[in-house]
C-alpha positions as CSV (number, residue, x, y, z in Angstrom):
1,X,-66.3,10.8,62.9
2,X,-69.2,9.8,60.8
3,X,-68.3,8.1,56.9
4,X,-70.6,8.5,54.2
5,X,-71.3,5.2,52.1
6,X,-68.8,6.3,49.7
7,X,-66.1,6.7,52.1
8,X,-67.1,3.4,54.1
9,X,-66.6,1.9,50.5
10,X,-63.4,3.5,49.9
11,X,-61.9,2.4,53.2
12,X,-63.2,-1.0,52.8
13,X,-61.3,-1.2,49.5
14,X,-58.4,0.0,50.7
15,X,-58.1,-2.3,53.9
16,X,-58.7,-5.3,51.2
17,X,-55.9,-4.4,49.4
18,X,-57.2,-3.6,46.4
19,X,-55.1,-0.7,46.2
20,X,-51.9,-0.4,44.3
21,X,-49.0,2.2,44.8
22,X,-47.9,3.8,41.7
23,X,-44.1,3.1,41.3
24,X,-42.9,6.9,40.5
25,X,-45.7,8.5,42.2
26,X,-43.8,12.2,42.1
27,X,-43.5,12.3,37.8
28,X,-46.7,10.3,37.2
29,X,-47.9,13.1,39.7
30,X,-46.9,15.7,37.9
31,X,-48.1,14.5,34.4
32,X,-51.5,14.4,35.5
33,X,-51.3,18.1,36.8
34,X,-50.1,19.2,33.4
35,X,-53.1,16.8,31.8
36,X,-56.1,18.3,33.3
37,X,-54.5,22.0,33.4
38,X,-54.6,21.8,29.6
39,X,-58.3,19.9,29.3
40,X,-59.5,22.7,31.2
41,X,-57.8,25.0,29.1
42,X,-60.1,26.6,26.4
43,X,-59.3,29.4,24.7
44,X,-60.8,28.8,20.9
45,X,-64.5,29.3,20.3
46,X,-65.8,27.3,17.0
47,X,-69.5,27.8,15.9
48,X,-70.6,24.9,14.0
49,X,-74.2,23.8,12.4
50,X,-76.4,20.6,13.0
51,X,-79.6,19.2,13.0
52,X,-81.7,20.6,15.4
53,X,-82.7,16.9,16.2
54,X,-79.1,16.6,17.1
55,X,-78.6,19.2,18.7
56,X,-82.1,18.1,21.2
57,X,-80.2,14.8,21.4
58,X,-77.2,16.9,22.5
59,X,-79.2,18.4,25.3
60,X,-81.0,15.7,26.5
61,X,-78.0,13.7,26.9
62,X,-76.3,16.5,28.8
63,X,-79.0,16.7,31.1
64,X,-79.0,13.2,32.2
65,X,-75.1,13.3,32.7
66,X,-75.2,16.7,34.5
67,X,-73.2,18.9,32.0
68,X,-73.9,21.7,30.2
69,X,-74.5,20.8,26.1
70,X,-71.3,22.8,25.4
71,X,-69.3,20.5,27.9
72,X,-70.7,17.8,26.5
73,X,-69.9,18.4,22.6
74,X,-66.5,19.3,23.8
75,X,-65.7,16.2,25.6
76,X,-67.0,13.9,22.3
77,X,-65.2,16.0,20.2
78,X,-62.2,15.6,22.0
79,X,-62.5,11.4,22.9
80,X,-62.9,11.2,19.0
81,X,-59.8,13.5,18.0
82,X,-57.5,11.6,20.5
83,X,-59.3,7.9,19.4
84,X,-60.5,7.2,22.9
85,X,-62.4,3.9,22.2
86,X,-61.2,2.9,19.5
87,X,-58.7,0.3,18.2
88,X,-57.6,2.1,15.3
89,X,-53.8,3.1,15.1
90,X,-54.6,6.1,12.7
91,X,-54.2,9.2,15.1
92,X,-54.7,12.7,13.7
93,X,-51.2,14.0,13.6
């Protein structure tokens, strides 16, 4: 069987031991499930107004990471509600 360079990688950094096995693999397991079920989950449309120079900003930078805009303004929108980044203890109850 032929490995891509991403797989050769992979297998190279697990023979190194560079891997670590997560201590309650079955709950951790599950709480990940439940995670990305409700990231994907979108069921409220919001219409909002910018800039249209944002908005160009918005699409350009979707582009170069491979998203649609929408995705995109989503995913900052979300990162800034839940204080992803930052150091600040003030969370949006």
């Amino acid at each position: 069987m032929k490995l891509t360079t991403e797989e050769k990688d992979l297998l190279a950094s697990i023979e190194k031991g560079e891997w670590q096995q997560i201590s309650d693999f079955k709950s951790e397991s599950v709480r990940y499930k439940e995670v990305a079920k409700n990231t994907m989950l979108k069921n409220k449309r919001v219409n909002i107004r910018m800039t249209e120079r944002d908005f160009v900003h918005f699409q350009k930078k979707a582009l170069q990471e491979g998203l649609p805009y929408q995705t995109l303004i989503s995913s900052i929108l979300h990162k800034y509600i839940n204080n992803y980044g930052k150091t600040s203890t003030n969370k949006v109850p």
